[in-house]
N, C-alpha and C positions, 0 to 999 in steps of 0.2 A: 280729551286732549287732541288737536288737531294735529293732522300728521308735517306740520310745518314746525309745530312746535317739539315733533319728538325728532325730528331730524337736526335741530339747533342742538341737542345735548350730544356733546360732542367731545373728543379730547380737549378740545380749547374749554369747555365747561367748568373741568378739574382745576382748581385752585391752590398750590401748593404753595401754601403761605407759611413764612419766616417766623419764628416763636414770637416776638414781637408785634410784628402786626395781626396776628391772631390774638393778642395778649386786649390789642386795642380796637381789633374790631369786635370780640366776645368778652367786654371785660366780667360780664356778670358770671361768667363760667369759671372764673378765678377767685373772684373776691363778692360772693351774692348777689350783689349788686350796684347798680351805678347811683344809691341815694345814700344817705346819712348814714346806713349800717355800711356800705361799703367805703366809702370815704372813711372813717374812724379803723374799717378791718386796716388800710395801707399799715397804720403804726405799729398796728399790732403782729404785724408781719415780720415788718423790722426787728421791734421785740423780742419777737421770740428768735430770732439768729442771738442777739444777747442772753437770753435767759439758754438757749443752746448749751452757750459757755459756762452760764455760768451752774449748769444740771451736772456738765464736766470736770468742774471744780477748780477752772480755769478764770472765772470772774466773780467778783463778790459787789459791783457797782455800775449800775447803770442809770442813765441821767434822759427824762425826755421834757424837750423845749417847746413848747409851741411860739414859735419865734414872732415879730409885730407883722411881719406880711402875714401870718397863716400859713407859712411852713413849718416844719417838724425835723428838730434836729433831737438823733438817739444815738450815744455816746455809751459804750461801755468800755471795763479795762480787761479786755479779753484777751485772746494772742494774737487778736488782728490776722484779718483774711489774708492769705498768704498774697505775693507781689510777682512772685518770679514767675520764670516764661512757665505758659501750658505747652507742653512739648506737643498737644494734638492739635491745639487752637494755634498755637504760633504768636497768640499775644500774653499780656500777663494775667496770670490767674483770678486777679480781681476784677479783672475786662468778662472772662468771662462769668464769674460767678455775679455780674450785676449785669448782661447782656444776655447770657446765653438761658432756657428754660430749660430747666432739669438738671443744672449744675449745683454743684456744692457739695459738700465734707457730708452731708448728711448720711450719704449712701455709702459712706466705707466705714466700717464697723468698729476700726479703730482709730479715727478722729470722733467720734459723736457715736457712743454706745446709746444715747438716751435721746429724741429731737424732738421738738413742736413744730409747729406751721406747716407749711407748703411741702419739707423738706425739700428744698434746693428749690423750688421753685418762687417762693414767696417773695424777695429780695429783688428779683429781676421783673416780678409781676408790677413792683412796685414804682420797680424803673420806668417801665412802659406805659403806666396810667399815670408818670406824671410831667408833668412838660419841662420842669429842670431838676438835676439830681448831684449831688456831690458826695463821692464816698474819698476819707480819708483814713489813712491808717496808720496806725503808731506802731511799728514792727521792726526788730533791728537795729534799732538805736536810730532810726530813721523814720520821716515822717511823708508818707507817696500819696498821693491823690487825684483821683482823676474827675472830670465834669460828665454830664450826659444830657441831652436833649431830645425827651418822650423814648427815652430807653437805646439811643445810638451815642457812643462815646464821640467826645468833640476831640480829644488827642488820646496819647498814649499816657501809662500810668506814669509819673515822674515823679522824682523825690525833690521835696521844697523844702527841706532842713532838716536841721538832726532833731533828739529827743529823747530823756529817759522812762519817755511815757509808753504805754502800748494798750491797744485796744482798738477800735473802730468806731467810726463817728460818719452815719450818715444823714444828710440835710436833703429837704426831696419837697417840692411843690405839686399839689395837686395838676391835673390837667384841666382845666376850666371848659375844652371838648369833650371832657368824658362827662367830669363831673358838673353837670348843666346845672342841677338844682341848687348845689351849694358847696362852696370847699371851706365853710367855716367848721372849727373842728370845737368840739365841746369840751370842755374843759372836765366839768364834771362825768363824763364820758367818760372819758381819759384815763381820769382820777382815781375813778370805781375800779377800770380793767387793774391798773398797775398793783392797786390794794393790793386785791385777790393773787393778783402773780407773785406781789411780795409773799402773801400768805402761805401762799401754793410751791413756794421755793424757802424754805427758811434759810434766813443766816445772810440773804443779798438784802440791798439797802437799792432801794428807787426812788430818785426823783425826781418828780414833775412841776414844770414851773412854767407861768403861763406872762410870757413878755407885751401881751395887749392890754393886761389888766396890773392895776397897783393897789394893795393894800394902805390902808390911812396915813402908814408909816413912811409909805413912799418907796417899799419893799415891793415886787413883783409877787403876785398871788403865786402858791407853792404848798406842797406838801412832800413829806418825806416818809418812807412806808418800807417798815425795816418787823421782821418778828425770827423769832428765836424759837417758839414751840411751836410754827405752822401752822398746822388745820387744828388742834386744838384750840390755840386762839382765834381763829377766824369761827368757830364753832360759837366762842364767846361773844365776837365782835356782832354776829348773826341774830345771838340770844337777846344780845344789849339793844337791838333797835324793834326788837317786838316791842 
C-alpha cells in the first residue's frame, strides 16, 4: 500500500451510518440475501411479529395477501403494536418499532416470554428494503396508521377512525433498488412457509390468498392452514407425500 494511500485513512474514513441506511446499503447481512430467498424472507419476517402473538396467546388469526401489484399485506388480530408516545424517542412507539433497528417488545420478558425472527429487528429491516410501507393498527377502539418511504416515516402516526377490531395489518413493497432480480413473490413459496407455521403453532388459522391469480370460479387462488395436533399431523402430512 502506498504511503498516499495510508495517509487518506483517516477520521473522515469512519462511517457512522443510521440503522437504516446500513439496513440498505448491507441488506444481505439482514435477510441472506438480495435474490428470491431473501425477497420471500421480507413476509416472513412480518410473520413471525404475528405468530409472536399469537405463541403469547394473544392471536388465533392471521391473514397473508399477495396483493395484484406484488405487495404483501399481513393482517393479524393481535393487541396491536402499541401508539403512544416513546418517552426516549419522543415519537409514537410504532414510529419507532418500524423505523428504529433493535426496537421492539421482543426484549422485555414480559410482553413476549417466547419470539421468532430478527427479535425487534426484523419489521424495521423490512421497512428499509422496501420503497413503500404502511403499518396500521386496530388498538383502543381506534384505528392509527402511519406510511413510510424505504424505511423514513412520511408523517406522524394518526388515528383515521374508530373500530371494534384490534390487531395490526402491515402492507409493504419490495424495493426494486435492492431487489434487482425480481420482486415477484411465489405463491407456492409462500404457501409451503405458512403450512408449516400453521403446523408449527397449533390451534391459529392462516390465510394466504394470492389477488394476481383466479381460480375457474372466479374466486382468488387461496389456501387456509389451521391444525389442532401440530407436529403430529404435519409428521402425517410429511409421511402422506412420500
Amino acid at each position: 500500500m502506498s504511503e498516499e494511500k495510508k495517509s487518506n485513512y483517516s477520521a473522515d474514513s469512519i462511517q457512522a451510518l443510521e440503522g437504516i441506511e446500513h439496513v440498505r446499503m448491507r441488506p444481505s447481512m439482514y435477510i441472506g440475501d438480495v435474490g428470491v430467498r431473501g425477497l420471500h424472507h421480507l413476509v416472513y419476517e412480518v410473520v413471525d411479529n404475528s405468530i409472536d402473538e399469537a405463541m403469547g396467546g394473544h392471536c388465533d388469526t392471521i391473514s397473508v395477501v399477495i396483493n395484484e401489484d406484488n405487495s404483501i399485506s399481513v393482517r393479524d388480530n393481535g393487541r396491536g403494536i402499541p401508539v403512544d408516545l416513546h418517552k426516549k424517542e419522543g415519537v409514537s412507539a410504532l414510529e419507532v418499532v418500524m423505523t428504529k433497528i433493535g426496537a421492539g417488545g421482543k426484549f422485555d420478558k414480559d410482553s413476549y416470554k417466547v419470539s421468532g425472527g430478527l427479535h425487534g429487528v426484523g419489521v424495521s429491516v423490512v421497512n428499509a428494503l422496501s420503497n413503500s410501507l404502511k403499518a396500521t393498527v386496530f388498538r383502543d377502539g381506534k384505528i392509527w396508521e402511519q406510511e413510510y418511504e424505504r424505511g423514513k416515516a412520511l408523517y406522524p402516526v394518526k388515528s383515521t377512525g374508530t373500530t371494534k377490531d384490534r390487531g395490526t395489518e402491515v402492507t409493504f413493497h419490495p424495493d426494486e433498488l435492492i431487489f434487482t432480480q425480481t420482486i415477484e413473490f411465489s405463491y407456492e413459496t409462500l404457501a409451503n412457509r405458512m403450512r408449516e407455521l400453521a403446523y408449527l403453532n397449533k390451534g391459529i388459522t392462516i390465510t394466504i390468498t394470492d389477488r394476481r391469480q383466479k381460480e375457474k370460479d372466479g374466486e382468488f387462488v387461496s389456501d387456509v392452514f389451521h391444525s389442532e395436533e401440530g407436529l403430529k399431523e404435519f409428521i402425517r402430512f410429511l409421511d402422506g407425500n412420500r
